[in-house]
Structure formats: C-alpha cells, structure tokens
C-alpha positions in Angstrom: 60.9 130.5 212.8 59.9 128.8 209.8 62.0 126.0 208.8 62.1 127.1 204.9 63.9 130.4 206.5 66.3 128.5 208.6 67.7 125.8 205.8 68.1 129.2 203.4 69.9 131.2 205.9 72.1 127.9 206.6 73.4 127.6 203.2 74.3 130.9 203.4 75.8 130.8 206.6 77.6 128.1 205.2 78.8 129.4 202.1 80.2 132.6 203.5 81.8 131.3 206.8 84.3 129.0 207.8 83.2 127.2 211.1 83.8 128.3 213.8 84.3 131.6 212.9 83.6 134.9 214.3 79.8 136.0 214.0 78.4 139.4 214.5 75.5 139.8 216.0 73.3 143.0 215.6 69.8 143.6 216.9 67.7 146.5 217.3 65.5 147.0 220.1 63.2 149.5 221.6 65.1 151.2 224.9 64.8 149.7 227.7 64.9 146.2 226.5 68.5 145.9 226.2 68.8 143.3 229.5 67.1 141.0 227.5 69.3 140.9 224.4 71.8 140.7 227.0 70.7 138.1 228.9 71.3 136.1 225.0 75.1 135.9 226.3 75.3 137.3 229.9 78.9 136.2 230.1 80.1 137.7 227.0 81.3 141.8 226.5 78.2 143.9 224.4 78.3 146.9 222.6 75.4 149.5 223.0 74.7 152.8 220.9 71.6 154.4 221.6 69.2 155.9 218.3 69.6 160.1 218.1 65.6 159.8 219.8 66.7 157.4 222.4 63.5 154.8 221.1 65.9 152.5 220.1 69.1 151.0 221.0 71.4 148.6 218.9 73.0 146.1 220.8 76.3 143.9 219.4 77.6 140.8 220.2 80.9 139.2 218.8 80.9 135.7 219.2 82.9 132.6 217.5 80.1 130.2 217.0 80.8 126.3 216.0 78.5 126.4 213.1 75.2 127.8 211.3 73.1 125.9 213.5 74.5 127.8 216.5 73.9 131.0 214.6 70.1 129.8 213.9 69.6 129.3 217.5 70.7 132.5 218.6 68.1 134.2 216.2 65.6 131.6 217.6 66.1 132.6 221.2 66.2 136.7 219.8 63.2 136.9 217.9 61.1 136.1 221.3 62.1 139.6 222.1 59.4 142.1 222.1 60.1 144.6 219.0 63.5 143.1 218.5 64.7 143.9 214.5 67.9 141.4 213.6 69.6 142.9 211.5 
C-alpha cells in the first residue's frame, strides 16, 4: 500500500476514533476464499453472508484495535488476498 494512502486514512482513523476502540472490519471476497480472511484473526468470532449468486461472500470482523496503525496493518495483511474488496 502506498504510504500517501496510509498517512490519509490515519488522520482519518484518528479523527473519528477514540483508541482503542471498536473497529469493523468488512471485506468482500470471491467464495471460496473466506479461510483466508479468516485466517486475518483465527481466534476471533466472524460473520459470513453469502452474495444472492453465491460469487461472493462478505466476511466481518469486530475487533478493538489499539490505534490506526493496527487498523493499517490489518488492511496491509488483507489486500494480499486474491480479489479481496475492503470495504
């Protein structure tokens, strides 16, 4: 990820949360690639909803994180997923 993107999304992070706080995390992903979001937090309860088509699958993580940079590095780890969309 491109450090312009990641000191943007800070500030933000840090002007609209108090840390820690509770973060929600929502990705997209095409079926079948849900064990890998997963596998972000293996130790930590997931919600799943599969698209109308069954192509896709949102996945859903609430987490309190310490602060933005724990955020960033979540999305880091995330966007190495094949066809993941962060939403």
């Amino acid at each position: 990820m491109e450090k312009q993107w990641a000191d943007s999304f800070r500030e933000k992070l840090d002007q609209h949360y108090r840390w820690p706080s509770l973060y929600i995390f929502k990705f997209i992903v095409p079926s079948g690639k849900e064990p890998e979001v997963r596998n972000l937090f293996p130790l930590h309860p997931v919600s799943e909803k599969q698209s109308a088509n069954g192509k896709y699958t949102s996945v859903t993580f609430e987490l309190i994180m310490s602060d933005a940079d724990a955020v960033i590095i979540v999305y880091e780890r995330a966007s190495k997923i094949e066809g993941l969309i962060a939403l």
